[in-house]
C-alpha positions in Angstrom: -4.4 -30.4 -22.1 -2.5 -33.1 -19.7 -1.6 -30.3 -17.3 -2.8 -27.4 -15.8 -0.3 -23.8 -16.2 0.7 -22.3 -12.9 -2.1 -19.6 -13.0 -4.3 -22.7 -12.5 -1.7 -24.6 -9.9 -2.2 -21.3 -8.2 -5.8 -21.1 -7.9 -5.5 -25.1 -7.0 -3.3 -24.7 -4.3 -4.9 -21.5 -2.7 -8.4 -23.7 -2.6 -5.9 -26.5 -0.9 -5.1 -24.4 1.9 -8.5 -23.6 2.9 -9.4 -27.2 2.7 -6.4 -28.3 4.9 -6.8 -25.4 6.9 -10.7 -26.0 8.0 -10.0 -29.4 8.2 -11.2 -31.3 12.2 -8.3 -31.2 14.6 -8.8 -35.3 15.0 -8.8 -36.3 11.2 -6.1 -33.5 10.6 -3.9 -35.1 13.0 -4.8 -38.8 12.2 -3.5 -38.0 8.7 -0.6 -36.0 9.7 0.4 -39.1 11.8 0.1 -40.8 8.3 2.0 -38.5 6.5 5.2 -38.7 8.8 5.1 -42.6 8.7 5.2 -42.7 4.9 8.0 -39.7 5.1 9.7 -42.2 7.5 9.5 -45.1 5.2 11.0 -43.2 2.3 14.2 -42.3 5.0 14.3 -46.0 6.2 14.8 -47.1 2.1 17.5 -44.5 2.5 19.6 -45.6 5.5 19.3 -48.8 3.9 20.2 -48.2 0.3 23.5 -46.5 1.9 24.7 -49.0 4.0 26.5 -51.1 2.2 29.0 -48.8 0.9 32.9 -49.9 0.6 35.1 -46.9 -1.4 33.6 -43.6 -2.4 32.2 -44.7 -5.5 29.8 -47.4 -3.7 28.8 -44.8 -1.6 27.8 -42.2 -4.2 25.9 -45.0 -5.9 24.6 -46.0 -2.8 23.6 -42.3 -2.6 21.7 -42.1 -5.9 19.7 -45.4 -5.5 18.9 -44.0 -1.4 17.4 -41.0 -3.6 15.7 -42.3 -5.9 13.8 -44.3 -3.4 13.0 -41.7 -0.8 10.5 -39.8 -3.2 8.2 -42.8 -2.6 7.5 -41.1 0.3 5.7 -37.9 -0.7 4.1 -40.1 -3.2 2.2 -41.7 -0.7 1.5 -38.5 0.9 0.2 -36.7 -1.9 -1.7 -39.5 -3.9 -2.8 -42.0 -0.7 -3.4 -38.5 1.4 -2.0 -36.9 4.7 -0.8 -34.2 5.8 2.6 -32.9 5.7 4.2 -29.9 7.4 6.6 -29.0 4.6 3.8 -29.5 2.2 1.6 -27.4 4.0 4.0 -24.1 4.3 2.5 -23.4 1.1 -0.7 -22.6 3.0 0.4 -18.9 2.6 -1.2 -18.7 -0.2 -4.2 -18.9 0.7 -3.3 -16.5 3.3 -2.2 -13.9 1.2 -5.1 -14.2 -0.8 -7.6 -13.8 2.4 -9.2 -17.5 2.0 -8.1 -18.6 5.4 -7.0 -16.9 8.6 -3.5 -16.5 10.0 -5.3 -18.6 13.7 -6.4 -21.4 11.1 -3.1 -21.7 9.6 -0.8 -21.8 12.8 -3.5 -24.4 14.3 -3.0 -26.5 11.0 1.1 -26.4 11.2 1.2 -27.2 14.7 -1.5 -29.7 14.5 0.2 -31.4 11.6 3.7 -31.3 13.0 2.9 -32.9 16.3 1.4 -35.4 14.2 3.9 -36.0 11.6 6.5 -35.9 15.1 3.9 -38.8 16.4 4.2 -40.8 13.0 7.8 -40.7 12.7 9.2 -41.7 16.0 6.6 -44.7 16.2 8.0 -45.6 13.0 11.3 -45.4 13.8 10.7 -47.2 17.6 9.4 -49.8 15.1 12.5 -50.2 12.6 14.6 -50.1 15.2 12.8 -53.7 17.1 12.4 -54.8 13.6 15.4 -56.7 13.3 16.5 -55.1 10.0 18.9 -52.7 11.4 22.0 -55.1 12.6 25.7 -54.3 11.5 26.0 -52.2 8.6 22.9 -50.6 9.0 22.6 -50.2 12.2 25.9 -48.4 12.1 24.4 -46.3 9.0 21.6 -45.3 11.0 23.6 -44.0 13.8 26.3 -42.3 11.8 23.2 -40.1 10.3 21.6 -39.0 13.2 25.2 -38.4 14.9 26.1 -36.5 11.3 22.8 -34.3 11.4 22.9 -33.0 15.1 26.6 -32.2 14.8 25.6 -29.6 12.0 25.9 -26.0 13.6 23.0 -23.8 13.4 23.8 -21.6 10.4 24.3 -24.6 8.2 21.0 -26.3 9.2 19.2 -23.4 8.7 20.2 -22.7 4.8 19.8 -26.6 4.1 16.5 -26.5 5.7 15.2 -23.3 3.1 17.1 -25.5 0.2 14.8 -28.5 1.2 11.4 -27.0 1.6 11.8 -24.5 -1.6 12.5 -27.7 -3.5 10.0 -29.9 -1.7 7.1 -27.6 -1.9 7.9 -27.1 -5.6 6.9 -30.9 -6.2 3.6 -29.9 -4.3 3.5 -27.5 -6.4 4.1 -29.4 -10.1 2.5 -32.4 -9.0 -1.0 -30.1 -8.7 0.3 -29.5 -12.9 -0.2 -32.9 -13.4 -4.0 -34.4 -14.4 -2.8 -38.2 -14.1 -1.4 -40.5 -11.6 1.9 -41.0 -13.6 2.1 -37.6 -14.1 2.0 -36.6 -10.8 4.3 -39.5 -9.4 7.1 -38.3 -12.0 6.5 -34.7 -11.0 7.2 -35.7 -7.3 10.1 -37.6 -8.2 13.0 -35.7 -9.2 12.6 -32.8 -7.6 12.4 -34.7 -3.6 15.4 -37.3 -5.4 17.1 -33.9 -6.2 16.6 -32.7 -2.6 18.1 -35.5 -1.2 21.0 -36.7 -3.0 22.4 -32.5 -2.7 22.0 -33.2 1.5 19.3 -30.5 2.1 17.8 -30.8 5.3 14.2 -31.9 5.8 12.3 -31.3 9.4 9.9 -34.3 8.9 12.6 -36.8 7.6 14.7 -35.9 10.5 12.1 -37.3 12.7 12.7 -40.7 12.0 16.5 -40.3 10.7 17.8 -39.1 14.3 15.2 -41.1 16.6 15.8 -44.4 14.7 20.1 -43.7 15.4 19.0 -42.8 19.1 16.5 -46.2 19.4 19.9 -48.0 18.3 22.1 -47.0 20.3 23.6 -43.6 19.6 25.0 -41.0 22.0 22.3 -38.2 21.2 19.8 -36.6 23.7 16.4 -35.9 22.8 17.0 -32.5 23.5 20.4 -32.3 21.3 17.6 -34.0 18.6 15.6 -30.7 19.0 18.0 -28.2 19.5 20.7 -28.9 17.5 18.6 -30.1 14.4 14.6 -29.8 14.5 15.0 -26.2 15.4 17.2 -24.8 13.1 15.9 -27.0 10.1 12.4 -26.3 10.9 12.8 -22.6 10.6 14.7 -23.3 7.5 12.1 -25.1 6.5 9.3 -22.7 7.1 11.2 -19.8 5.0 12.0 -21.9 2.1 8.6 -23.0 2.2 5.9 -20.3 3.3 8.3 -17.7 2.1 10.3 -17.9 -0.7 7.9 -19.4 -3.2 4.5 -18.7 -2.2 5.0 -15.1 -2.3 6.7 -15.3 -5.8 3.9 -17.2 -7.3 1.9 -15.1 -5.4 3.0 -12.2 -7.0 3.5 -13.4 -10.1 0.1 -15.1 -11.0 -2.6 -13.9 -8.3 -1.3 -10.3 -7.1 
């Protein structure tokens, strides 16, 4: 068969998480800084692709092509390698199923965050002296980062479990898949479905709000963290290294 069931995508993943999670500190962080660049790339395409927008039905276009470009971003992730924060929540499993120890997998999120944090705001110091953000998009850029630190707490937090349940369901599917095309297409809708709804993603946020700070908007680097990364991060964690692992969990390994 062209794809493996779930009880397989469970065994796959679990053997995932003690592979990430025994990885060396240096190459773990070298690809984490990988990882947030290419997540970076996929929000840069985004900022772009909404730009341009005149009346409410350029913008929702605008919306869906932003979308349908952003997945690029796991792609090269998951099929060039790195490692991603989100992605990794699901090392839980692996957990639950005593592969790894709880030490091993707090060292590989924190690890991996600081270097997908790394990544993202080099990336987004970078778009932001690269001459592609002027007018329109420069004013794109800023209206997103001013939009995503003026979202109270409560609200960040259930877009931030939305986001990771959906994103670490690609990670999921795309283990499914045997073949290149079959991953890419099992990455793609679910992360384009993730961002056109306006779910919240920790990584993504690291370039979105930087980038609108490196341009010119009136944000703080502590607003950045407190009123966003915080709040979505959490979110991200339980929608990520909650929700799902411990229902496939249950339901193929328990």
């Amino acid at each position: 068969m062209g794809i493996n069931s779930p009880f397989e995508i469970s065994d796959i993943w679990i053997n995932n998480g003690v592979k990430k999670a025994n990885l060396p500190i240096g190459k773990m962080l070298v690809l984490a800084i990988m990882a947030g660049v290419f997540i970076g790339l996929g929000a840069d395409v985004f900022v772009l692709a909404t730009s341009a927008a005149g009346d409410a039905f350029q913008a929702m276009i605008g919306k869906l092509i932003g979308a349908a470009l952003f997945p690029v971003g796991l792609m090269l992730v998951i099929l060039c390698g790195g490692e991603l924060f989100t992605g990794n929540n699901l090392l839980t499993l692996a957990l639950m199923d005593k592969k790894i120890s709880a030490g091993h997998m707090l060292r590989n999120w924190g690890v991996v965050y600081i270097g997908n944090m790394i990544g993202s705001v080099v990336l987004a110091f970078m778009l932001a002296r690269s001459g592609l953000f002027a007018d329109a998009a420069a004013e794109r850029a800023i209206a997103i980062a001013a939009a995503k630190t003026s979202i109270t707490f409560m609200p960040a937090l259930i877009r931030g479990i939305l986001c990771n349940f959906i994103v670490v369901l690609a990670c999921w599917m795309q283990a499914g898949a045997k073949d290149m095309t079959g991953k890419i297409f099992a990455i793609w809708f679910p992360i384009m479905l993730f961002v056109f709804a306006g779910f919240e993603h920790s990584v993504a946020n690291m370039t979105y709000i930087p980038l609108g700070i490196f341009l010119g908007a009136d944000i703080g680097w502590v607003a950045f963290f407190i009123a966003n990364l915080v709040p979505v991060t959490i979110g991200n964690i339980i929608g990520g290294a909650a929700f799902v692992p411990i229902a496939y969990y249950y339901a193929y390994k328990k």
